[in-house]
C-alpha positions in Angstrom: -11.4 14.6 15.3 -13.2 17.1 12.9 -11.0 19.9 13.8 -7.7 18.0 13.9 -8.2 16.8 10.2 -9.2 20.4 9.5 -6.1 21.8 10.5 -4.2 19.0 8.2 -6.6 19.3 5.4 -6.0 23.3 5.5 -2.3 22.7 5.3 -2.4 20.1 2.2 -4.5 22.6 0.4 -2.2 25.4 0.4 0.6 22.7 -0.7 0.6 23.0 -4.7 2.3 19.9 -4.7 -0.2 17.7 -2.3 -3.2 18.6 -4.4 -1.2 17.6 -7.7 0.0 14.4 -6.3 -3.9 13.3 -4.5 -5.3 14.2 -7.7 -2.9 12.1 -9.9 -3.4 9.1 -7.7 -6.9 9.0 -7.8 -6.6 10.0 -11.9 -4.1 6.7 -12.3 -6.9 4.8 -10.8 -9.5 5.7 -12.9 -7.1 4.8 -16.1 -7.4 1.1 -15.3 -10.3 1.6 -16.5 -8.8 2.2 -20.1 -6.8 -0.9 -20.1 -9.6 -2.5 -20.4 -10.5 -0.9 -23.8 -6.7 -2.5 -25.3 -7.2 -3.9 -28.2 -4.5 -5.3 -30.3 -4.8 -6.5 -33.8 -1.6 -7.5 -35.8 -3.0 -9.3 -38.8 -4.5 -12.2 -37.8 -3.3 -12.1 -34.0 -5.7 -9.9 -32.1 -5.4 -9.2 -28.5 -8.5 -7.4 -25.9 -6.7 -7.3 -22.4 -10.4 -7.5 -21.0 -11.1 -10.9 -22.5 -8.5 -12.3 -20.8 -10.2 -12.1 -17.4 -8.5 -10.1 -15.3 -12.0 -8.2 -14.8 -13.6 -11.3 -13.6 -15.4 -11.4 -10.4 -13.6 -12.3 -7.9 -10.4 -12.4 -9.5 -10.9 -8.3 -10.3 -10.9 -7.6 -6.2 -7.2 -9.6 -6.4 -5.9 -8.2 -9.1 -6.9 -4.7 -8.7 -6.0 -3.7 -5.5 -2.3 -5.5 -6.1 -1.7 -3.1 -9.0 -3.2 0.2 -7.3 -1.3 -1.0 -4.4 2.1 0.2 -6.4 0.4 3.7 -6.3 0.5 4.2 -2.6 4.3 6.0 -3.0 2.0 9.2 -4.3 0.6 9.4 -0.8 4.0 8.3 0.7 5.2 11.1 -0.7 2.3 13.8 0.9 2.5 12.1 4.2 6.4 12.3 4.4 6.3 15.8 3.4 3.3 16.4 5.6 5.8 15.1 8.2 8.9 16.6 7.6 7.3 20.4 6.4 6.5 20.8 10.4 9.6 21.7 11.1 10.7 23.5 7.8 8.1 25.9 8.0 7.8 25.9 12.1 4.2 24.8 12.1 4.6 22.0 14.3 6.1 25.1 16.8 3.1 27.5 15.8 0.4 24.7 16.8 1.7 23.6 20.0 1.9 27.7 20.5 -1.9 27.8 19.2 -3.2 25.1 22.2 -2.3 21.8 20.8 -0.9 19.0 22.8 2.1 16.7 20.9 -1.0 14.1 21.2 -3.0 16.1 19.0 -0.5 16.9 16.7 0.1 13.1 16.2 -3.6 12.3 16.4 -4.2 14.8 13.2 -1.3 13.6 11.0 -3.3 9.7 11.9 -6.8 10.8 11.4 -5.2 12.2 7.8 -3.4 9.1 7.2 -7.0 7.1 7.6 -9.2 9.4 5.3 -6.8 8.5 2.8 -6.9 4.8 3.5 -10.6 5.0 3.5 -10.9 7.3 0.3 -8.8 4.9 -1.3 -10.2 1.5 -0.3 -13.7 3.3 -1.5 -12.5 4.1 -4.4 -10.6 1.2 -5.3 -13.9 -1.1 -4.8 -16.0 1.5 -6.8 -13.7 1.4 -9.4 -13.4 -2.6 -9.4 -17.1 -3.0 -8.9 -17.7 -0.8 -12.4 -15.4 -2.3 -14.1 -16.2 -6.2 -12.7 -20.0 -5.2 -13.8 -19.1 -3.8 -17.2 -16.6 -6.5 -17.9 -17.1 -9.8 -15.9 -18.5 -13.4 -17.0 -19.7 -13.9 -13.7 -22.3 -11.0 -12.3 -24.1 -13.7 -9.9 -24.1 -11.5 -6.3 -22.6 -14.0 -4.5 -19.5 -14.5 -6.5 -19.1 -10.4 -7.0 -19.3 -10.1 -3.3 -16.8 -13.0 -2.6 -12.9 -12.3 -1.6 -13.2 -8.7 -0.7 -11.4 -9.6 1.9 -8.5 -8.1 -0.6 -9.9 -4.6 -0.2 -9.3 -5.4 3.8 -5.5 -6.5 2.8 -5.0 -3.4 1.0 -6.5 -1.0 3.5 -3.9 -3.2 6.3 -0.6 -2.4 3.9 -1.7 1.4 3.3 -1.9 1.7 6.9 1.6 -0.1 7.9 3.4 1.8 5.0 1.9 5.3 5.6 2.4 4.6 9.7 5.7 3.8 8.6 6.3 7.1 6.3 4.8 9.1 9.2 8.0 8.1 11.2 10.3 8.6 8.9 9.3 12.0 7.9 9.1 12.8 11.6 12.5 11.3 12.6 14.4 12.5 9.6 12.8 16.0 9.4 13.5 16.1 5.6 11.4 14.7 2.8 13.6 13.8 0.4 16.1 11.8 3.1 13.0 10.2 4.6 12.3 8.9 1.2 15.4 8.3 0.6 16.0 6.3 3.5 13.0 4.3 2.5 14.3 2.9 -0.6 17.9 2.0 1.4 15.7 -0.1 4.4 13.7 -1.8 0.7 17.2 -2.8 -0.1 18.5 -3.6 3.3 15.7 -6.5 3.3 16.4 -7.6 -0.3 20.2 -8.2 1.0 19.1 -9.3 4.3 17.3 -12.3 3.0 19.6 -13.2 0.6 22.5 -13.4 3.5 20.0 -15.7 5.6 19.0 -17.5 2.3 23.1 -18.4 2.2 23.7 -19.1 5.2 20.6 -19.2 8.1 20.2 -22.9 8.1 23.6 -23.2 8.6 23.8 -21.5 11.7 20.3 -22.7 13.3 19.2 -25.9 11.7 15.8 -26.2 11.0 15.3 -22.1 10.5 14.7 -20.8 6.8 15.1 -17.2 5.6 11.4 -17.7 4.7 10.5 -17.8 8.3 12.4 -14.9 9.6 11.7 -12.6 6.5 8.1 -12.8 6.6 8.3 -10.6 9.9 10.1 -7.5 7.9 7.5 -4.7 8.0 7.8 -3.7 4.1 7.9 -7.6 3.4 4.9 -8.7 5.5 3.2 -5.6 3.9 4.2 -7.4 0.2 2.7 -10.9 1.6 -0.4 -9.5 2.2 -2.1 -9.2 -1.5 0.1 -11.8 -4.1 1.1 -11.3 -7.2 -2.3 -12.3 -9.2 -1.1 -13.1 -12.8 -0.5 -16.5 -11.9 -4.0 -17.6 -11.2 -4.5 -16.5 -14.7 -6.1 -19.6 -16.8 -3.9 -18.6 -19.3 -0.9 -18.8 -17.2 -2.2 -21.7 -15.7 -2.8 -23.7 -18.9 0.9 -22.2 -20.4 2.6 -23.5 -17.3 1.1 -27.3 -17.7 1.9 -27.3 -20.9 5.7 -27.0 -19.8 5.5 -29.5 -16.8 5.2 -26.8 -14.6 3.1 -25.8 -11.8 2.1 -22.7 -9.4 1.5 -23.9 -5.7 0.6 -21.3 -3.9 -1.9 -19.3 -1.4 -3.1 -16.6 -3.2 -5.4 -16.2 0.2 -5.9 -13.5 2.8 -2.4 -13.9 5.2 -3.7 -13.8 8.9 0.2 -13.9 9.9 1.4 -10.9 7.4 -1.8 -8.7 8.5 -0.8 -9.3 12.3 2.6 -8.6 11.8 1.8 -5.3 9.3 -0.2 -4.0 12.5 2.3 -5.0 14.7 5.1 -3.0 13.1 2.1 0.0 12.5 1.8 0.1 16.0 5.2 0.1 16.9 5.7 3.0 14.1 2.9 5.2 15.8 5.0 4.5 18.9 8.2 5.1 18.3 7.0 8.9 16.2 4.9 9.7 19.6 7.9 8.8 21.9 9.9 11.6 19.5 7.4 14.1 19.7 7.3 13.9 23.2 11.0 13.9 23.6 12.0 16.1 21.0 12.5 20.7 22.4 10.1 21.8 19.9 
């Protein structure tokens, strides 16, 4: 395992463009950090972004790793290029020439894919945990400890999204396509579940869009961590005041986390099944 991610770790060293882009993810997490220091004072309105408690324990876990969650296209972009730069520069050739198995190669580009899930989920709780015990009403251990089971949703989506970059850049053999195709299958979903929307019920009674759309991999990988803003007492208290209300599970999703591995899986699958058929 050791010398697999050294081999990988080698290569995204010598890339200019992979150290810029890890070191500008992990930079854009530590500037949540300043949006806690907002302050906004227009005569007598004055706004401080921390009061409003989005640095509350637990809420901080939610919230937190649903916005650094947006960030994960900066290591989409490494692992697609990671990917696809095997066969532009012929290393993929040179390392099965050098003693690797197509296993191995696969096995390297995963064991990369993990230390960045792990590096990020670690750094994404220290970050939160700071910031919770700098910021937060609540410091009692047992509520600061209590919903991390976000951080577990987070780590689930990097790993379906990456696993699904992996086989992108490795079908497509070009970066820029890869990604490219990523944004068309984003909108192939949108439009898909506004067809069944118009007219699934129709056609089987009884079946929503709802039902069938929460088993598309970058869907299912949304539903795993909600948009937190609602559970705002701010939002909460605005909405009641205009008759309205928010009913929903901002909880850990079993379903979506079975069905992101599912798809993972399937992902690692199909990208071996290429490598192995593929005259390198």
């Amino acid at each position: 395992m050791i010398r697999l991610l050294k081999i990988e770790w080698t290569k995204l060293y010598h890339n200019k463009i992979s150290r810029i882009l890890i070191a500008c993810y992990f930079l854009l997490i530590t500037f949540i950090a300043f949006i806690a220091a907002i302050k906004i004072e227009v005569g007598p309105i004055k706004f401080h972004l921390a009061e409003q408690g989005i640095f509350n324990f637990p809420y901080i876990w939610h919230f937190n790793t649903f916005i650094i969650g947006y960030m994960k296209v900066f290591f989409a972009i490494i692992i697609v290029s990671m990917a696809a730069s095997e066969y532009s520069y012929k290393t993929l050739k040179q390392n099965l020439i050098d003693g690797l198995s197509k296993k191995e190669v696969l096995l390297s580009k995963i064991y990369t894919m993990l230390a960045f899930i792990v590096a990020s989920t670690l750094f994404t709780f220290m970050t939160s945990l700071v910031l919770g015990l700098i910021f937060s009403d609540y410091t009692e251990i047992s509520i600061i400890f209590s919903d991390l089971e976000y951080l577990v949703a987070y780590a689930i989506k990097l790993f379906g999204f990456f696993s699904f970059c992996l086989f992108l850049g490795i079908w497509i053999k070009r970066a820029a396509f890869a990604l490219g195709f990523l944004i068309v299958w984003q909108m192939a979903e949108g439009i898909s579940y506004g067809l069944m929307k118009w007219q699934l019920s129709d056609w089987i009674p009884g079946l929503t869009a709802e039902h069938v759309f929460q088993f598309f991999p970058l869907n299912a990988m949304s539903n795993l961590i909600k948009e937190p803003f609602t559970r705002l007492s701010g939002i909460q208290n605005i909405a009641k005041q205009v008759g309205e209300t928010f009913d929903k599970d901002y909880g850990f999703d079993l379903t979506s986390s079975l069905v992101v591995l599912g798809w993972s899986f399937v992902f690692l699958w199909a990208t071996y099944r290429l490598l192995q058929k593929r005259d390198l």
